[in-house]
MITIDO-408433 format. One record per residue: residue number from 0; residue in three letters; x, y, z of N, C-alpha, C, O in turn. Coordinates in Angstrom, 3 decimals. Example, Ala and Ser with C-alpha at 12.3 -4.5 7.8 and 13.67 -1.06 7.14 Angstrom:
<rs>
  nr rest      n.u      n.v      n.w     ca.u     ca.v     ca.w      c.u      c.v      c.w      o.u      o.v      o.w
   0  ALA   13.190   -5.690    7.800   12.300   -4.500    7.800   13.200   -3.300    7.800   14.236   -3.319    8.465
   1  SER   12.850   -2.250    7.080   13.670   -1.060    7.140   12.900    0.030    7.870   13.409    1.138    8.039
</rs>
This chain:
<rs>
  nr rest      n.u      n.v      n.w     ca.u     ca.v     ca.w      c.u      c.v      c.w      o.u      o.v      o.w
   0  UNK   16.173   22.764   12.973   15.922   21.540   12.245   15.401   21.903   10.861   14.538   22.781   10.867
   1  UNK   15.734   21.428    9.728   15.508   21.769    8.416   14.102   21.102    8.082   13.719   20.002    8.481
   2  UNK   13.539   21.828    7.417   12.078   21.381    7.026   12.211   20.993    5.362   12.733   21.514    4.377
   3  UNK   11.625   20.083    5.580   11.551   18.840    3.868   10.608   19.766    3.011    9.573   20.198    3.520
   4  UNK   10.954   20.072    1.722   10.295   20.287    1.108    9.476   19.526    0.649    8.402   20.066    0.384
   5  UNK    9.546   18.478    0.446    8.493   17.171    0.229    7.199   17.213    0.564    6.170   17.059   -0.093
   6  UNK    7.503   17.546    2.175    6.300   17.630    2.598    5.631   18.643    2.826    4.497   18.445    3.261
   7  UNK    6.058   19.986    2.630    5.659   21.424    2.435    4.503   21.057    1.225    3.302   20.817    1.346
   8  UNK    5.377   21.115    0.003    4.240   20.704   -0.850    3.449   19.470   -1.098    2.603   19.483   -1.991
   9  UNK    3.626   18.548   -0.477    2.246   17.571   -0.085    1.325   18.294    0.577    0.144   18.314    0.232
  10  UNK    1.850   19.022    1.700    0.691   19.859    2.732    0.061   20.668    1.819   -1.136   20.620    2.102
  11  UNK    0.292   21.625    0.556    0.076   22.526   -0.010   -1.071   22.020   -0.638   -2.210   22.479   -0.552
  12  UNK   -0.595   20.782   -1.447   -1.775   20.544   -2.480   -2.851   19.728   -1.532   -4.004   19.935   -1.912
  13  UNK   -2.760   18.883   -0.433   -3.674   18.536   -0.095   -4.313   19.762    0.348   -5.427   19.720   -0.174
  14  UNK   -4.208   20.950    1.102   -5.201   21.851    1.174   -5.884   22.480    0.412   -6.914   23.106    0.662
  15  UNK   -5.086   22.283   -1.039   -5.433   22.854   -2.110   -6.804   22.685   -2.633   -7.555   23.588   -3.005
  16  UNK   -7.142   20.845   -2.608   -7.634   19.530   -3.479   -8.308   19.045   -2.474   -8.353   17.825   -2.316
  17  UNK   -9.210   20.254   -1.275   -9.854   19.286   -0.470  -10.654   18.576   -1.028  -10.916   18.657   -2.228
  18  UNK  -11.179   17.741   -0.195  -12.087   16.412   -0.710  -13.394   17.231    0.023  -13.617   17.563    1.187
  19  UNK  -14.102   17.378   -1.189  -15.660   17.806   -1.402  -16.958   16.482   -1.284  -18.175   16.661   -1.228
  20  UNK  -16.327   15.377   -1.274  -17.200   14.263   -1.469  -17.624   13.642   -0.368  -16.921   13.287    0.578
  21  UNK  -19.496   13.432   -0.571  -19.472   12.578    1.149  -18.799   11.899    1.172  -17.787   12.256    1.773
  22  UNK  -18.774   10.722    0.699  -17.914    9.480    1.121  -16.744    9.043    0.919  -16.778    8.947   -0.308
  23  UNK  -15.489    8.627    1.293  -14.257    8.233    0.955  -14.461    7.231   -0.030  -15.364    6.395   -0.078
  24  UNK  -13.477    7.422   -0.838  -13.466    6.644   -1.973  -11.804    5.280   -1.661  -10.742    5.319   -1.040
  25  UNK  -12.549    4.264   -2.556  -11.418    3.022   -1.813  -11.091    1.978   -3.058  -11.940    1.481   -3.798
  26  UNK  -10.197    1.845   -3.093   -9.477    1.003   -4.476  -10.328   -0.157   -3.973  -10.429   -0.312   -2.756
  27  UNK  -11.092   -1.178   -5.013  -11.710   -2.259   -5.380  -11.283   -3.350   -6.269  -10.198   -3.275   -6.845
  28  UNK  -11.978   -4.248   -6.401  -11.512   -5.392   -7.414  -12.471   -5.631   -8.606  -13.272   -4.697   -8.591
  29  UNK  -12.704   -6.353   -9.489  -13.830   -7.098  -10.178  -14.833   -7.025   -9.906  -15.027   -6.540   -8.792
  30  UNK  -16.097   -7.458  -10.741  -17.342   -7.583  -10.370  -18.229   -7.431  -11.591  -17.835   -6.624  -12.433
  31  UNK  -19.336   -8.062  -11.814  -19.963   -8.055  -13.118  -21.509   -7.181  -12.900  -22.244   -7.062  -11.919
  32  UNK  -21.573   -6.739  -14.085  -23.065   -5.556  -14.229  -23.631   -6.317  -15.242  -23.130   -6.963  -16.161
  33  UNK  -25.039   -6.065  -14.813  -26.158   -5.833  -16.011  -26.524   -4.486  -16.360  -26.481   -3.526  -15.590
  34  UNK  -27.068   -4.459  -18.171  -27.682   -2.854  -18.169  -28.540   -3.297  -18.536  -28.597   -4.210  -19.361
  35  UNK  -29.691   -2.577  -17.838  -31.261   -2.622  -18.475  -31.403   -1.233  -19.065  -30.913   -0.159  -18.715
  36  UNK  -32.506   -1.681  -20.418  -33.464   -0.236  -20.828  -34.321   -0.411  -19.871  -34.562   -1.268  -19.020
  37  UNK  -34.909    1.041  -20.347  -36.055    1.528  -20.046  -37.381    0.343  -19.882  -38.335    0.904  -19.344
  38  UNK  -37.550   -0.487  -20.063  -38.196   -1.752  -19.980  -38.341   -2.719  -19.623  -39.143   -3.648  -19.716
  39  UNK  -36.589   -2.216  -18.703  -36.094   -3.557  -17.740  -35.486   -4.848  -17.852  -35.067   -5.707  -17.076
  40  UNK  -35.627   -4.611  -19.646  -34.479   -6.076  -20.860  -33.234   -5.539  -20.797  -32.763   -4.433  -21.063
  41  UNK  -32.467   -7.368  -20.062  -30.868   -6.847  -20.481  -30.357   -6.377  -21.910  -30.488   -7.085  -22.908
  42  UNK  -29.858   -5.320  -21.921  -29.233   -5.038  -22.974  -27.367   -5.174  -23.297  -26.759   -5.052  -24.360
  43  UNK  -26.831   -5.484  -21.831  -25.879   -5.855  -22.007  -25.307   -6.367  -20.335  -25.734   -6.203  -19.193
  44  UNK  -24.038   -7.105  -20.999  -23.759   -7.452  -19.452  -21.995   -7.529  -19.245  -21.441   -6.874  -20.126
  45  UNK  -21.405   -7.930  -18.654  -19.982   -7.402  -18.481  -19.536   -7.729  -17.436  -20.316   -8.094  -16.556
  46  UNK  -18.080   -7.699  -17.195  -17.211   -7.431  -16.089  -16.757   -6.329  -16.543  -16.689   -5.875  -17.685
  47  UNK  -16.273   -5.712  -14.957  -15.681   -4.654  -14.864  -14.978   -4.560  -13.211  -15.237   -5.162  -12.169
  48  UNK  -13.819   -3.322  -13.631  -13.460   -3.218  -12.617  -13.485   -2.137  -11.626  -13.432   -1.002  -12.098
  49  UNK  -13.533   -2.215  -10.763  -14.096   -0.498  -10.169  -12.613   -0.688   -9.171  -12.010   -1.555   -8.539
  50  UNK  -12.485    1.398   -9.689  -11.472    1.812   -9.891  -11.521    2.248   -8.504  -10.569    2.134   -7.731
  51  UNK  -12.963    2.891   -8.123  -13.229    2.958   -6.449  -14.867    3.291   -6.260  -15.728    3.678   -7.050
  52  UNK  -14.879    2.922   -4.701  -16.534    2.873   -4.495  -16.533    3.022   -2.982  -15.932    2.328   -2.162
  53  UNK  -17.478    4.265   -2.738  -18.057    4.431   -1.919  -19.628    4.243   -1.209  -20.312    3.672   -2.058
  54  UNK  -20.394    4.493   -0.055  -21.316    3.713   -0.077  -22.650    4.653   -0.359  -23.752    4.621    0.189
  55  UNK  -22.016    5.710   -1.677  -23.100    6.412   -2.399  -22.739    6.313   -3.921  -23.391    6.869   -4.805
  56  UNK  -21.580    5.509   -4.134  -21.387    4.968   -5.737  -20.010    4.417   -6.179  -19.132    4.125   -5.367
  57  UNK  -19.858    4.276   -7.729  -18.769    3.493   -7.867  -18.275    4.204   -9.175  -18.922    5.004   -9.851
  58  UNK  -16.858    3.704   -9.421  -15.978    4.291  -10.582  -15.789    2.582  -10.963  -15.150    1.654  -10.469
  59  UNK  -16.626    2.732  -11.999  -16.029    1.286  -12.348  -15.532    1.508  -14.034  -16.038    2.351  -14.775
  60  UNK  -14.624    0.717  -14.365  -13.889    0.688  -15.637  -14.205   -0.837  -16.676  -13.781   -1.980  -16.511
  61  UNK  -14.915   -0.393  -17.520  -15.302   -1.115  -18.686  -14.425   -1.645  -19.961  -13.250   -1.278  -19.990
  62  UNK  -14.817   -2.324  -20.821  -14.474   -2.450  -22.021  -15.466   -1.698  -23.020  -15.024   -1.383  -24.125
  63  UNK  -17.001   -1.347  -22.628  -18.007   -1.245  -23.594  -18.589    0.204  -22.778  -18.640    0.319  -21.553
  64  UNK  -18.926    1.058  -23.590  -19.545    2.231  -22.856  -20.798    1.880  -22.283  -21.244    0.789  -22.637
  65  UNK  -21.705    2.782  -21.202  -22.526    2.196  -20.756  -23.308    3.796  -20.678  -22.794    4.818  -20.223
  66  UNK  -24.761    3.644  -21.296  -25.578    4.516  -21.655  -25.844    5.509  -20.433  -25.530    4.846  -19.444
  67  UNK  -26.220    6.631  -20.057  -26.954    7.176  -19.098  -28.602    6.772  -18.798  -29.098    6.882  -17.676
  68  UNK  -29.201    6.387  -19.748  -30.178    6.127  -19.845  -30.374    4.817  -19.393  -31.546    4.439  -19.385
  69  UNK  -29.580    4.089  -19.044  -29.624    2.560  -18.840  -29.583    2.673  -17.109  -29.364    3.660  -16.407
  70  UNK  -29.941    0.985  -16.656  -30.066    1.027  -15.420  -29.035   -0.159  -15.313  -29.069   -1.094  -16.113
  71  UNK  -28.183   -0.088  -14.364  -27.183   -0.873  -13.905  -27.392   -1.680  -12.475  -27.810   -1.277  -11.389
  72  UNK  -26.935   -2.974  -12.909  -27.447   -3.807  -11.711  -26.056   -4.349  -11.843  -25.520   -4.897  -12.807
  73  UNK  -25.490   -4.001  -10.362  -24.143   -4.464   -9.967  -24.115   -5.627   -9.120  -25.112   -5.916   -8.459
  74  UNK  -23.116   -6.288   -9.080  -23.137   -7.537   -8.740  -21.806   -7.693   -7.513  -20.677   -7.643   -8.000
  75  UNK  -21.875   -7.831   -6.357  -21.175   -7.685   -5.154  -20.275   -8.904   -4.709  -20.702   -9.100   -3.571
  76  UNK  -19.661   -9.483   -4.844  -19.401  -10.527   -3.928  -18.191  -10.346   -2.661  -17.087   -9.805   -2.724
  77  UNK  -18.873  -11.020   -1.518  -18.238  -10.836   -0.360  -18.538  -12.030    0.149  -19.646  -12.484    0.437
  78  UNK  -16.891  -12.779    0.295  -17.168  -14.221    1.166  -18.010  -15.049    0.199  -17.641  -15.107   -0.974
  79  UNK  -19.290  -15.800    0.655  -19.761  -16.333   -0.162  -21.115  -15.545   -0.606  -21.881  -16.064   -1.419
  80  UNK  -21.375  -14.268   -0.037  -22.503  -14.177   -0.533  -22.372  -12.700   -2.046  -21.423  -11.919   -2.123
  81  UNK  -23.316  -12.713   -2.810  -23.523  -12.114   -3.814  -24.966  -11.171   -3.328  -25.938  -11.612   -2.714
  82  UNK  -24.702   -9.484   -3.911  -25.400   -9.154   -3.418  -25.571   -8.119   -4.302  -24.615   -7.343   -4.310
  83  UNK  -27.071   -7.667   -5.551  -26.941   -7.222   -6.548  -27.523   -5.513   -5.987  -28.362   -5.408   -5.093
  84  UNK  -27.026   -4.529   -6.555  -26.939   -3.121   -6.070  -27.428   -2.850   -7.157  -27.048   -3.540   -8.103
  85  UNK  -28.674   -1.504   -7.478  -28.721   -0.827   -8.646  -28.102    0.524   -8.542  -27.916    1.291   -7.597
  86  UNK  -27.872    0.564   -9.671  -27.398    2.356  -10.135  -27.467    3.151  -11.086  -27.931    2.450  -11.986
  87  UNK  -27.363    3.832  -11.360  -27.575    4.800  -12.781  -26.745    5.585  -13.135  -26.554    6.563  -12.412
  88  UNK  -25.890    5.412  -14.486  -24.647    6.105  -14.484  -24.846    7.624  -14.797  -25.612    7.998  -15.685
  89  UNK  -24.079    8.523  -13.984  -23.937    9.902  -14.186  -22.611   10.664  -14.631  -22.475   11.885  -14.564
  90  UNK  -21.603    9.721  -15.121  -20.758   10.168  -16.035  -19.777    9.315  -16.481  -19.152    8.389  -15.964
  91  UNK  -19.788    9.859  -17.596  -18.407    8.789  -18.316  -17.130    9.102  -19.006  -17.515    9.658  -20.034
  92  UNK  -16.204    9.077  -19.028  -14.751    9.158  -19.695  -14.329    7.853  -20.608  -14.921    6.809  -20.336
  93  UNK  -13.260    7.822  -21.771  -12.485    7.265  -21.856  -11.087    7.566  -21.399  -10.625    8.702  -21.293
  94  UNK  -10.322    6.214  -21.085   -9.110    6.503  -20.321   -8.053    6.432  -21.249   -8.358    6.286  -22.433
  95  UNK   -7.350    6.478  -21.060   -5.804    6.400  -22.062   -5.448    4.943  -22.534   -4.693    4.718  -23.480
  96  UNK   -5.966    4.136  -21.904   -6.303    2.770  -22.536   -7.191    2.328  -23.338   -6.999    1.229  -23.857
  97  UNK   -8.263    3.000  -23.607   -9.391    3.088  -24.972  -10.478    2.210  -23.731  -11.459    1.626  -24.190
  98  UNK  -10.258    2.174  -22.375  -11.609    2.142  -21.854  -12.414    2.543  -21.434  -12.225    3.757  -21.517
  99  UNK  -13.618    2.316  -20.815  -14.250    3.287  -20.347  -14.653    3.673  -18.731  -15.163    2.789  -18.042
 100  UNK  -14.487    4.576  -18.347  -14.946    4.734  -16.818  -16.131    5.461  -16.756  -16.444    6.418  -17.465
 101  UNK  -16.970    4.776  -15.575  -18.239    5.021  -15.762  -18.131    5.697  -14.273  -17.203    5.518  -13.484
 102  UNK  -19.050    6.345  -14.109  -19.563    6.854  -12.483  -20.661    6.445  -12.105  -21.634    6.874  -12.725
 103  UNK  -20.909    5.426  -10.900  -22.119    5.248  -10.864  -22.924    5.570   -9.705  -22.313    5.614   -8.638
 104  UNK  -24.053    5.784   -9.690  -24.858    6.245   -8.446  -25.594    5.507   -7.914  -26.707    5.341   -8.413
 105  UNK  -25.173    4.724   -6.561  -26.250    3.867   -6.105  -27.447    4.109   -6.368  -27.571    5.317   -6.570
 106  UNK  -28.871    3.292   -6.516  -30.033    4.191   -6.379  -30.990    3.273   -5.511  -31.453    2.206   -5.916
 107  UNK  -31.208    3.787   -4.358  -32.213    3.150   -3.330  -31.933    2.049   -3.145  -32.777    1.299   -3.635
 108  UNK  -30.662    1.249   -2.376  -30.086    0.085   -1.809  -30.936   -0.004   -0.447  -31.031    0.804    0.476
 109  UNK  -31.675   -1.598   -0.694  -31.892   -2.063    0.117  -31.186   -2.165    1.809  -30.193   -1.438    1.816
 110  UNK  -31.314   -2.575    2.671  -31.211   -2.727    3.799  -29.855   -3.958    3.444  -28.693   -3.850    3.834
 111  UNK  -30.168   -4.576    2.987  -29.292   -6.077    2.621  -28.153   -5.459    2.105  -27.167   -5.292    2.823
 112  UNK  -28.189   -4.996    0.589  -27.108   -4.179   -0.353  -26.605   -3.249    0.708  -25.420   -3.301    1.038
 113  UNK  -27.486   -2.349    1.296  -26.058   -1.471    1.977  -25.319   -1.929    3.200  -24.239   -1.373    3.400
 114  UNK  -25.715   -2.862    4.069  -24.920   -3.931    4.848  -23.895   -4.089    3.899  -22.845   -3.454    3.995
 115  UNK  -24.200   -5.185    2.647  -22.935   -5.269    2.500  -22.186   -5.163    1.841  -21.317   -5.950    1.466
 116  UNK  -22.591   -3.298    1.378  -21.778   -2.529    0.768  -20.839   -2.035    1.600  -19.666   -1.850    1.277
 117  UNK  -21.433   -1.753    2.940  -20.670   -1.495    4.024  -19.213   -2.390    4.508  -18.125   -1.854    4.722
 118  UNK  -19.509   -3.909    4.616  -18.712   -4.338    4.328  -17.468   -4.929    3.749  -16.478   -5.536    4.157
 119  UNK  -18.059   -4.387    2.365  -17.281   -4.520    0.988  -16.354   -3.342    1.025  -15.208   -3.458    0.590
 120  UNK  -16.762   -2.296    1.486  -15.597   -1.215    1.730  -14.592   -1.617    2.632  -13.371   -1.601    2.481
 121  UNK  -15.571   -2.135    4.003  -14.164   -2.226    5.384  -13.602   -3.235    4.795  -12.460   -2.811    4.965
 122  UNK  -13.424   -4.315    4.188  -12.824   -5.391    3.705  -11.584   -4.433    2.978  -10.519   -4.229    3.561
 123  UNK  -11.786   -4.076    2.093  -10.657   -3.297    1.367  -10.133   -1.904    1.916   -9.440   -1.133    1.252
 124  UNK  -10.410   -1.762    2.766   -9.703   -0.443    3.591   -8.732   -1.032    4.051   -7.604   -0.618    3.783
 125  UNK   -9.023   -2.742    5.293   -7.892   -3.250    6.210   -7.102   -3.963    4.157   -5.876   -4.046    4.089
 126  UNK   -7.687   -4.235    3.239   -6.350   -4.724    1.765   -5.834   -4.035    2.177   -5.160   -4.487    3.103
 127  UNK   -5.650   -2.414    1.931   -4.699   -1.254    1.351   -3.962   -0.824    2.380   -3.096    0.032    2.195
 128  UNK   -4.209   -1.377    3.653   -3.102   -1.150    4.899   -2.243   -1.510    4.610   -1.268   -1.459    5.360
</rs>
């Protein structure tokens, strides 16, 4: 029986490109941030879209860069409830579209937020089936 090259090298590079990261990462939708300074005043606020998020952070994609120094308060919605997450960004790119992708790092989610961050993932795992 003849063997596909197709999938020779799919097998190749996925062994190549293991995944080093705790958590699986999962295509997302919308959702709006606040940034606070150091002082805890909004300094800016936004939609954005996250590109993916796991339930130790998020790739979300901007119009406006977003400081390292700033504190990010993300904004969740699932069903009817809204459920605000903080984080602190630990890296940033522009993309080939002149926007920006941010990396963000949950930081100390409540009992509430990671419920239903938890959920906010399984919701979009059964989307992408």
């Amino acid at each position: 029986m003849p063997v596909s090259t197709k999938n020779c090298q799919t097998n190749v590079r996925t062994m190549a490109n293991k995944e080093k990261r705790k958590h699986a990462r999962i295509s997302s939708l919308n959702l709006s941030y606040v940034c606070l300074d150091e002082n805890n005043q909004i300094i800016k606020q936004g939609m954005g879209r996250s590109l993916n998020v796991s339930e130790s952070g998020i790739l979300l994609e901007t119009h406006f860069p977003i400081d390292d120094r700033q504190i990010v308060i993300l904004t969740l919605g699932l069903e009817e409830d809204l459920v605000d997450i903080k984080g602190r960004p630990i890296h940033s790119r522009t993309n080939d579209e002149g926007k920006y992708e941010v990396g963000i790092e949950f930081v100390d989610p409540d009992a509430k937020a990671h419920r239903a961050l938890k959920k906010f993932i399984t919701a979009f795992k059964k989307k992408k089936k």
